[in-house]
N, C-alpha and C positions, 0 to 999 in steps of 0.2 A: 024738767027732768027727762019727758020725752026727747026731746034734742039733744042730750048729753049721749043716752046713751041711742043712737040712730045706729042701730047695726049696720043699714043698711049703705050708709056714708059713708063709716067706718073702714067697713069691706070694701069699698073700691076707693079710698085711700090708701089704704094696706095694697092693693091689687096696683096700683098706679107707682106707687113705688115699687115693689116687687119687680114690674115688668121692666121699668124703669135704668133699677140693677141688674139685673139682666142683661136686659140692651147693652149698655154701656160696657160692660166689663171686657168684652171683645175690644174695644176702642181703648180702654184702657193701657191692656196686657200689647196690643199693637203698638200705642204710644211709649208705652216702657222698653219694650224691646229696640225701638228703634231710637232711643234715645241712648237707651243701654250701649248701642253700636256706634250712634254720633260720638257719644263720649271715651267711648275705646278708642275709636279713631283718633280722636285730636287729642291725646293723649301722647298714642305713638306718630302723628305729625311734628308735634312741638316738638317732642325730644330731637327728630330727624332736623329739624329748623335749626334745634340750640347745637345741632353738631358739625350740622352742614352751613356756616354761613354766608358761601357763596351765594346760596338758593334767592336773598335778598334782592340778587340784581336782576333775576329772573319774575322778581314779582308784576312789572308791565305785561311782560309778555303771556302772562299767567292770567291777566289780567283783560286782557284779550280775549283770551281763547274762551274764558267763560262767560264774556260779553258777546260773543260771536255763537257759542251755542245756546244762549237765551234768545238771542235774536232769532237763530233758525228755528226751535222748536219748542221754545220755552212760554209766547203768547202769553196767554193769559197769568200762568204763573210770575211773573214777573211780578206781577201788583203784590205779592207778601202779604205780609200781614194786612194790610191796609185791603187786600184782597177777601179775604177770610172774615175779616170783622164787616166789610158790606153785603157779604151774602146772608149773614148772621140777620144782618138788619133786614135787605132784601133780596131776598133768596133766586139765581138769576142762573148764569149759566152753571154753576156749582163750581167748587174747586178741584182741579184736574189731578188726574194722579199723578202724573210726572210732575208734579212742585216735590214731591216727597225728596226722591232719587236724584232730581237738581241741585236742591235744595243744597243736600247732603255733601254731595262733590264739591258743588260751589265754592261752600261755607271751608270745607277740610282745605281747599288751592289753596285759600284765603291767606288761610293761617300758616300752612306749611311754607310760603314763600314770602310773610312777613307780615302781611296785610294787618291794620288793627281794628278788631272785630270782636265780636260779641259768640252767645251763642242760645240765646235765648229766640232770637229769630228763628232759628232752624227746628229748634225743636217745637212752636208752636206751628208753624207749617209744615212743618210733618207729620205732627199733628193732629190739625187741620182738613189735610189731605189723607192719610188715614182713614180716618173718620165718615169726609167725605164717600169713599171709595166703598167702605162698608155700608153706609148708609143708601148708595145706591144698588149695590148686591143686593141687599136685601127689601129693596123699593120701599121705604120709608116716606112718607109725604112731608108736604114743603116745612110744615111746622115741627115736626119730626128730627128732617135736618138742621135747623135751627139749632136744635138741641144739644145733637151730635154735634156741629161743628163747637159749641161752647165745652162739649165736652172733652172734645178733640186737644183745643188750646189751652183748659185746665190740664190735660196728661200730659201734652209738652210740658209745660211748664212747668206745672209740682217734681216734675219726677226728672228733669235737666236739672233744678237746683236743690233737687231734695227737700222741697215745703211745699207740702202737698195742700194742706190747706190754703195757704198764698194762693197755689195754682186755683183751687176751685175760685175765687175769692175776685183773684184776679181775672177772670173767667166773664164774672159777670159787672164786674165794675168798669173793665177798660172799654165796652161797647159804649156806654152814654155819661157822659161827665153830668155829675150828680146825683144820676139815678141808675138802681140794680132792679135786674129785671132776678126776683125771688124763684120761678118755674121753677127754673133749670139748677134749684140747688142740689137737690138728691142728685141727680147726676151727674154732675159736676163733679160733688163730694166725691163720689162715687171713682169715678174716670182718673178723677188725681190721685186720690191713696192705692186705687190698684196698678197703675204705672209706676207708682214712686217702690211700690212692693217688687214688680217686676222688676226697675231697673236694678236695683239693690240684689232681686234675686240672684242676677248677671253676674254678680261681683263686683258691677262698680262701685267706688268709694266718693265720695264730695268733699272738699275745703273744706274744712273746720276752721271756725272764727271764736278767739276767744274774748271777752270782754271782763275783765279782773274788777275794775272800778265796783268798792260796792255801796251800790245803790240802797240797799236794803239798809242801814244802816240807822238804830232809831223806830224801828218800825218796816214793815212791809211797804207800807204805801209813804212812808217819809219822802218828802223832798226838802230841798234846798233853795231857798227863794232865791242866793246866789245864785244858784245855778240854774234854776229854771229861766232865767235872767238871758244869761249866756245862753241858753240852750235856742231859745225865742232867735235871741240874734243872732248864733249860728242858721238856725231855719229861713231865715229870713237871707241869706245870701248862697244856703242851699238852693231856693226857690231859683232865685234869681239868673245863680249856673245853668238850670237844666232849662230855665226858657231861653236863655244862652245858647247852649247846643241845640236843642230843637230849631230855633230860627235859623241859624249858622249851618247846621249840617242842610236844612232847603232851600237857604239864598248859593251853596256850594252846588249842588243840584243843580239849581237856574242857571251857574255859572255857566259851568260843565258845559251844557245843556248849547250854552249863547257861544263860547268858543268853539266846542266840536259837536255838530251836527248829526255824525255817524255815532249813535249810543255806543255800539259793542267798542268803538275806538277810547271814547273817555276812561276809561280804568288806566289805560296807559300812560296818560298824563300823571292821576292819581299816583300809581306806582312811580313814577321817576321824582314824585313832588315828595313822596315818604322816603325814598331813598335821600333826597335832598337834604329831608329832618335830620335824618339819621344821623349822617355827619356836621351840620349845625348845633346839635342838642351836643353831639358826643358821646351817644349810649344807645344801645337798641333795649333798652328797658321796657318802652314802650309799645315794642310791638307784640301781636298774636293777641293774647288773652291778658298778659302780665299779671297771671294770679301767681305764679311761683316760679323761679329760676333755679339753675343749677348754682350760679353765682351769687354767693351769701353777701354779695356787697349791694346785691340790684334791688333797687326798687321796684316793690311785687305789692299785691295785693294784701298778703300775706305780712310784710314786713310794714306798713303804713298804719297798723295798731299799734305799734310801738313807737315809744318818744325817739325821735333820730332817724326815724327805719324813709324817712320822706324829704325831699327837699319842699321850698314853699312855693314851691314854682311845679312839682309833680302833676298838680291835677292840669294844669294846663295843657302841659306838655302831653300829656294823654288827651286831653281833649283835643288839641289840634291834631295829633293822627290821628284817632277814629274818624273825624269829619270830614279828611281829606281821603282817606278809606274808603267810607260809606258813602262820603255824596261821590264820589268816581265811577259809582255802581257796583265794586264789591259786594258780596254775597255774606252775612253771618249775622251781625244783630246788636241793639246797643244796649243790651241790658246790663252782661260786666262790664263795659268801659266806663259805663255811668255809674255803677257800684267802684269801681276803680278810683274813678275822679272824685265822687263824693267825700269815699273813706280819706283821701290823699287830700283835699279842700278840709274835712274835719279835722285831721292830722294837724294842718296848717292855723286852722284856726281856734285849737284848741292850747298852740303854742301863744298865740297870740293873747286867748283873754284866760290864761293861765287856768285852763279846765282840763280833765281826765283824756289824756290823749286817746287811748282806745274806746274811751266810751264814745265821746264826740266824732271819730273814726267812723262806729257804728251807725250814728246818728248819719251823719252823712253819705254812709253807704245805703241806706233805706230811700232815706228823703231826697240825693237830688233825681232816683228815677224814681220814686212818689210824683214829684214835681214835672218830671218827662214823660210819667204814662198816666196822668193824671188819676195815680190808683191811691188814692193815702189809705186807704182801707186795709185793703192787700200788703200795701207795703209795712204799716204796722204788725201786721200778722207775720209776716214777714221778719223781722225784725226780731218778735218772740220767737218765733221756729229757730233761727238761726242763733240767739246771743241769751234769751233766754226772760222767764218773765217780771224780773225787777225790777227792768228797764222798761215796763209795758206807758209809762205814762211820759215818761219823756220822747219814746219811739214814737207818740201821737200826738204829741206836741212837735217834735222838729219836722214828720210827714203833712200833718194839715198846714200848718204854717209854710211851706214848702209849697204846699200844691195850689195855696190861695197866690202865694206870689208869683207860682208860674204863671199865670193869665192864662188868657184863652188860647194856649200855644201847646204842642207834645210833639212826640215823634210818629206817633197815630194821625193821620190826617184824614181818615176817615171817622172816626170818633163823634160822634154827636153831641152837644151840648143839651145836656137837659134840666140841668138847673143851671144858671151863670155864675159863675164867680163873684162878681161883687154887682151892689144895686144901682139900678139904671143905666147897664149894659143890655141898649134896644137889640137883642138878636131875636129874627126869626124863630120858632121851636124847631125843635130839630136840626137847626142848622150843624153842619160836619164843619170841623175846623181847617178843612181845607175851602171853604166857602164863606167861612167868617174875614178872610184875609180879603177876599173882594169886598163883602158888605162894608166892612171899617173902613176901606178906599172909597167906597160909591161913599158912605155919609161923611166922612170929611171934604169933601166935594161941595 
């Protein structure tokens, strides 16, 4: 009984979180705002894109100029995300302010002269950096910063896609594949619902997804052994796409990298090989963000929850520009392209084994970046925030099933392994998944 009530534990409990909320809330309201402004901007980008489509042939040359300004003064920030998530781990030179302000231009070039991009990048590295920059204002020690940067990456991120719990969620899941580091929940919480508050404060608005199929039918927790059936093996080639792109966008990298030696010059290539798409495909559906167009015939984000709204060949076709995008060195992030491709893959294969197009839709819009940032946690959460909770058990069935098939692969290559995927995969602890691609070479050796 004495232990129960330990006032004395209690009180700096109470006092630890307290301070905790505090802290953060600064990081937060910083993160919201500035996310509030990325998304006003590429709002009024896109529009300028869809009206101006010369701007398309100017995307090389765009493509340059913000490869040529990372080069002069961008250093350290370059590394992104993959940046953020190692100081997390080992706290080093810290993350710079100017990632913020880079970040931001970058990612808006991107999209305004066609590039296909994301935008969940920008907003965790700003973040990041945010956070960063407060955290040394106000001389915070090493473990301190820790903190802040996870809470930094939860503000981006709850509060760019509006699921603020996600953000916390995803905050501490995408540091170590299997294992969440619990500290940093309060604040986290914390950092995401008070950005998702400010950026909403702003005025801005998010996509609305709707998903009709109902689930609930029978019961609350009813399912359909048919369908669970299908749903396994749509998971199962969710997985499969997003180690897919993962691998694909870093052998495109190595390319890059093996043809043209001068970084800030690779985006150029990039740009004339998407212009290239452009007219082979026959549609610029694909480029910027493709969550909605002015064009009610184009295949968006938005029209690929409906039966017809997709051809079966969409997720591809999105997926080869993002990767020719991204691995070029463009600047933005792959979190919509991979909800793009998922939803447009579910679409397709919900034609195929004759299941609920929008639901399957949704299922694939979770699972194949569950799959790519090795978060099935997050992404289930995810999935409720956005579509809603009737679908909570199939949402965790096509994300785990999804994440086991990606392997030991993401678009995080800094990420750690902390529990493995499947048994009797000899990896080192802690090994980061940019270090598992050598170990799997040295032991087949």
């Amino acid at each position: 009984m004495k232990r129960l009530l330990d006032l004395r534990e209690h009180a700096a409990v109470l006092w630890q979180l307290l301070r905790w909320t505090l802290l953060v809330v600064p990081v937060g309201i910083l993160a919201g705002s500035a996310s509030a402004l990325f998304l006003w901007s590429l709002d009024r980008v896109t529009t300028l894109r869809f009206q101006q489509g010369w701007l398309l042939f100017l995307l090389p040359v765009a493509g340059v100029v913000v490869g040529w300004i990372y080069h002069r003064v961008g250093q350290s920030a370059a590394g992104g995300n993959n940046l953020i998530i190692e100081q997390i781990h080992v706290p080093g030179g810290g993350v710079p302010r100017r990632m913020a302000p880079l970040i931001l231009g970058a990612t808006l070039i991107t999209h305004l002269f066609g590039g296909s991009a994301g935008r969940e990048g920008t907003a965790v590295q700003m973040g990041g950096s945010l956070a960063s920059a407060y955290g040394r204002l106000c001389r915070f020690g090493e473990e301190n910063m820790r903190v802040l940067l996870m809470a930094g990456v939860a503000a981006g991120f709850g509060s760019v896609f509006g699921t603020p719990l996600t953000g916390a969620i995803f905050a501490m899941e995408v540091l170590v594949i299997g294992r969440m580091r619990y500290d940093a929940l309060i604040p986290v919480l914390v950092a995401s619902v008070v950005a998702d508050t400010t950026c909403s404060a702003w005025g801005i608005a998010h996509a609305h997804y709707q998903i009709t199929f109902d689930a609930a039918s029978g019961g609350y927790l009813h399912l359909d052994g048919w369908l669970v059936a299908k749903v396994v093996l749509a998971a199962v080639a969710f997985g499969l796409v997003s180690r897919f792109f993962a691998e694909l966008i870093h052998a495109l990298q190595k390319g890059y990298e093996r043809l043209i030696p001068i970084a800030w010059l690779r985006p150029a290539l990039g740009g004339l090989l998407v212009i290239a798409l452009v007219y082979l495909v026959g549609t610029r559906d694909y480029l910027g963000l493709s969550v909605s167009s002015p064009d009610p015939k184009a295949v968006t984000l938005l029209s690929v929850f409906q039966a017809g709204g997709a051809t079966p060949w969409s997720w591809w076709w999105k997926l080869l520009f993002t990767v020719i995008t991204l691995g070029a060195g463009f600047k933005g992030g792959e979190v919509t392209p991979l909800f793009f491709i998922g939803a447009a893959l579910g679409n397709t294969l919900a034609v195929l084994l004759g299941a609920p197009v929008d639901l399957f839709a949704g299922l694939g819009f979770i699972a194949v970046f569950a799959g790519a940032a090795n978060t099935p946690l997050a992404c289930t959460i995810m999935g409720i925030e956005l579509f809603g909770a009737h679908y909570a058990v199939y949402f965790a069935l096509a994300c785990f099933v999804a994440y086991f098939f990606s392997g030991h692969s993401g678009i995080y290559l800094s990420q750690r392994v902390g529990v493995a995927k499947r048994n009797g995969a000899d990896l080192p602890p802690d090994i980061s998944l940019r270090e598992t691609r050598e170990h799997e070479r040295r032991t087949k050796e």
